[in-house]
N, C-alpha and C positions, 0 to 999 in steps of 0.2 A: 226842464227843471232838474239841477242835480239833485240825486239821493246818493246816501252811502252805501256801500254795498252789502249786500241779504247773507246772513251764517246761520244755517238752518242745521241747528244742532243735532240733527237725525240723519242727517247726509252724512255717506263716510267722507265726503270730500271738504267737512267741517274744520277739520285742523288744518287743511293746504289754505283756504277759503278765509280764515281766521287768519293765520299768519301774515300771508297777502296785506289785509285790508288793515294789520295792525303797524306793518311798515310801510304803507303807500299811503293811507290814511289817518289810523288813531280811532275813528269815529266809523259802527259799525251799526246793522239792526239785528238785531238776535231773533230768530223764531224759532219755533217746537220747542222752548224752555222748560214746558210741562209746568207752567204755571194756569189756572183754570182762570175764564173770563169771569164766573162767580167770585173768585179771591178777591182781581182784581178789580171788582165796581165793590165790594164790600171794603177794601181797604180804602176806595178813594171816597165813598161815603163817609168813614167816618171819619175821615181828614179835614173834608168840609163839613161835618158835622163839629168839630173841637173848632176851628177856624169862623165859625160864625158865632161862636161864647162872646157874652163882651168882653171888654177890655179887663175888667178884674179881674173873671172865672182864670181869662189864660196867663195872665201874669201870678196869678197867683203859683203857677208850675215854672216860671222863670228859671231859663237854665241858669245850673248851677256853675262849681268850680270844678264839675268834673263835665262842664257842658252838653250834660242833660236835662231837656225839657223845650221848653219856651223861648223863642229869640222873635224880638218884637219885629215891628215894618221898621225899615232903615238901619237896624241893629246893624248890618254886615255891610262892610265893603270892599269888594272883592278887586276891587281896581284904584287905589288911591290915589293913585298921580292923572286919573282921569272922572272920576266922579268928584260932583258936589254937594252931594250928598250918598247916603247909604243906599244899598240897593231895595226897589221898590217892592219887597216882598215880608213876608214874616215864615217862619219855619219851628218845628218840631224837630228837636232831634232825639234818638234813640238808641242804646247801646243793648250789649248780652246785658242780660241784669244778671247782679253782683250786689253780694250782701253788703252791708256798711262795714267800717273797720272798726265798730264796736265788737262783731260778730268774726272776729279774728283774721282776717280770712285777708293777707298781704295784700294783694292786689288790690283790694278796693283804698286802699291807702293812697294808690299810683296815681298820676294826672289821666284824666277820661275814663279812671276805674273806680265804679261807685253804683249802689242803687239808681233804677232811673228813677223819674220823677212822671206821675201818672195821674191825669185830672179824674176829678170823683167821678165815680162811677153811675154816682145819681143824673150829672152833665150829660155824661155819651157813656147810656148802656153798651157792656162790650166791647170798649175802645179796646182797652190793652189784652184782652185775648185775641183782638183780630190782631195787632200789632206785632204780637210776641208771634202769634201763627207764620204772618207773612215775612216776619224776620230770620225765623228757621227755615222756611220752604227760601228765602232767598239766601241762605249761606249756600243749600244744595245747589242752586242753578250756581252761584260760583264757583260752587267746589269743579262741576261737569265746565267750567265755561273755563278756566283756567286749567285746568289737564286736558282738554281739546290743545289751548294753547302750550304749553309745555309739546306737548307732540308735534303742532306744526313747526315747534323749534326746533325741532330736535332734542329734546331733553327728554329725563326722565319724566311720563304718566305722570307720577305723585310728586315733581320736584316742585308744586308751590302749595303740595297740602299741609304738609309739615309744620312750614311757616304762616297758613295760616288757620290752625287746629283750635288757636285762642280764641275762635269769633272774636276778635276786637273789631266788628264791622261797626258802620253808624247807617242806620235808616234813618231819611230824611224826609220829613212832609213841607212842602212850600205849598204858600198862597200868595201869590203874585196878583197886585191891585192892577184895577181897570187904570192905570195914572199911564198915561201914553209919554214912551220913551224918547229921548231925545239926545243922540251919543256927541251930535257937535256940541251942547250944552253940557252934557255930563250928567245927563237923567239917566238911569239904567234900571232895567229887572233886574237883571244879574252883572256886575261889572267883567270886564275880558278877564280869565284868568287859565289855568289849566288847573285839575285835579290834582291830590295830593297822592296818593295813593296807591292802589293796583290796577284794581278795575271800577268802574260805575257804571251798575244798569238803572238806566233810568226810565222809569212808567210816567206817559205825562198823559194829558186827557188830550181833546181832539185843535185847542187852538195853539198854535205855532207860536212861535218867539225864539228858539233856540237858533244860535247860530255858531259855525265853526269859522276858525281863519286860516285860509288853506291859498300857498303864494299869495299873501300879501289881499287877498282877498275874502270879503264877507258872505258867507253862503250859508242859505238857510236849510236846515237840516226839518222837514214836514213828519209831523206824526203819523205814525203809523200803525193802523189795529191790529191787536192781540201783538205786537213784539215791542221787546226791548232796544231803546236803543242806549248804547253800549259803547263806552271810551277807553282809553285807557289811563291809567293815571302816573305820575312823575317818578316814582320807584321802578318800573317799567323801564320808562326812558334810560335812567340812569343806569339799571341791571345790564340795560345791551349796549351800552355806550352810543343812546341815540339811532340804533340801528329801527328799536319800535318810540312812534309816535305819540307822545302827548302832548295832546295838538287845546291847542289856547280854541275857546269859545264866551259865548257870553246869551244874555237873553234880554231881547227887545220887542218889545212893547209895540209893536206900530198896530194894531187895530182896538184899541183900546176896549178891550175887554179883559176881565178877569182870567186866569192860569193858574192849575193846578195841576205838579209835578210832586213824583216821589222817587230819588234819587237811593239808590242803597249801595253804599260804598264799600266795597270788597277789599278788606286789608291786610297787610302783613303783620304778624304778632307784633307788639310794640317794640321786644327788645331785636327782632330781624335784622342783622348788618347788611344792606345793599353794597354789595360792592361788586364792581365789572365782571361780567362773565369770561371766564378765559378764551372762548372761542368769540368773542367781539371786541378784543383787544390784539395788539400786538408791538414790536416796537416802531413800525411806521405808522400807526393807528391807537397811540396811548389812552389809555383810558382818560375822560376829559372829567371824570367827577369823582372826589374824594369819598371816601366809603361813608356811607350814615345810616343809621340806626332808623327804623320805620317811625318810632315813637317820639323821638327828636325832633324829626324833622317837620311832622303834624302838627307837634304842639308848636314850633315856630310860624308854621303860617296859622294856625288860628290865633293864637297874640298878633299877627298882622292884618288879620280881618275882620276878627271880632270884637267890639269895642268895650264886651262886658268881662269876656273872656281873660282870666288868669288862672295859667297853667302850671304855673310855679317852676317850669323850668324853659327856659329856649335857647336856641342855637339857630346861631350865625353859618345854617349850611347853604350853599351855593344852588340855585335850582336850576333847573332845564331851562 
């Protein structure tokens, strides 16, 4: 069975290790994250803990227009031209929290910059203190997972702390229904797509469904205890002119049971210009993607996947 290959954040041979698997692959497992097994069974309790409210309690947190909160089953489609419907799942999402712009404070004015939205506390005692907990303990593992990388580039240590110093990350909680998938039909967990973003470490529990497309082929990526497994997302691609991989996957259903995944998407401040790096360009190797802005480019594909979502601004940028 293929697996991706192991970046064991404690080896000094993590940034050669990383680099590697980020241009031959995209799709990686993290371990020695220095995330504790306790964090992580208490964040996925309370994930299924909110995900078993009924149908009012979690609508009543319905994401917003700064797409925070609640996004029901089928809400998302992450693959239109081959789903027929949304994808088989419902999700949580979760930003830095940020005062309202009553409370002065610019950015919460901006698209995805806003209070979250947080179910009563009477629901799931201690949801949003575990939430906010494992939000901050996972900017660290990005801050360390993205300056491993910067090194095995050759770059400067700190050349993506900078850019991303705003936490604009999104923790994500999915519950993926027992509805067994069917991709000749156009039934999906998750439709094909790639990330938006920098990096995704993803925590999912022990049943399977994710899959990557690697030549032209579908191959299933197997959970694996205590790590992260770990992609890269389409700012990446574009920053090395395609040299690192963000590689398209998707999530199928074939043993018809329930799945529960927690995706924490590691991103660039919103206002970030991506544009080619000079050592992955040249004039017989032009750069192939017009420079974009981190925040731009996010809010165009959530206006293309999310059917509730209005972000008040988008653009027609070209993707990987």
């Amino acid at each position: 069975m293929w697996e991706p290959p192991v970046v064991d954040m404690e080896s000094p041979e993590a940034p050669k290790v990383l680099a590697k698997a980020c241009k031959d692959v995209g799709f990686f497992y993290v371990e020695n994250h220095g995330v504790s097994k306790d964090a992580m069974r208490e964040v996925f309790r309370q994930s299924k803990a909110f995900f078993s409210l009924g149908i009012d309690d979690k609508m009543a947190v319905k994401a917003d227009r700064h797409n925070r909160g609640f996004t029901p089953m089928h809400e998302e489609i992450l693959d239109p031209s081959k789903q027929v419907k949304g994808d088989t799942k419902e999700g949580y999402y979760i930003f830095r929290e940020l005062p309202t712009p009553s409370d002065g404070e610019e950015d919460a004015a901006r698209p995805l910059k806003g209070p979250n939205q947080w179910p009563s506390e009477d629901l799931v005692p201690g949801w949003r203190a575990t939430m906010q907990s494992y939000f901050t303990t996972m900017h660290a593992v990005g801050v360390r997972l993205s300056g491993l990388l910067s090194v095995g580039l050759g770059l400067d240590p700190s050349f993506f702390e900078s850019c991303t110093s705003e936490m604009a990350h999104a923790l994500r909680l999915l519950h993926y229904s027992a509805e067994v998938s069917d991709p000749a039909k156009g039934v999906m967990g998750a439709g094909a797509h790639s990330d938006y973003g920098l990096l995704t470490l993803l925590a999912t529990d022990e049943v399977p469904g994710l899959q990557v497309r690697l030549d032209g082929e579908w191959l299933d990526v197997p959970p694996r205890e205590g790590a992260f497994i770990c992609n890269l997302g389409d700012m990446l691609q574009r920053w090395t002119n395609d040299e690192l991989r963000s590689t398209v996957h998707r999530v199928v259903n074939k043993l018809g049971r329930e799945r529960y995944s927690i995706p924490f998407f590691f991103e660039l401040n919103f206002d970030t210009e991506v544009v080619c790096l000079p050592q992955c360009c040249s004039e017989e190797n032009p750069a192939k993607y017009p420079p974009v802005t981190a925040g731009s480019y996010i809010l165009n594909k959530y206006s293309q996947t999310h059917q509730d979502f209005d972000g008040n601004q988008q653009n027609d940028e070209k993707s990987p």
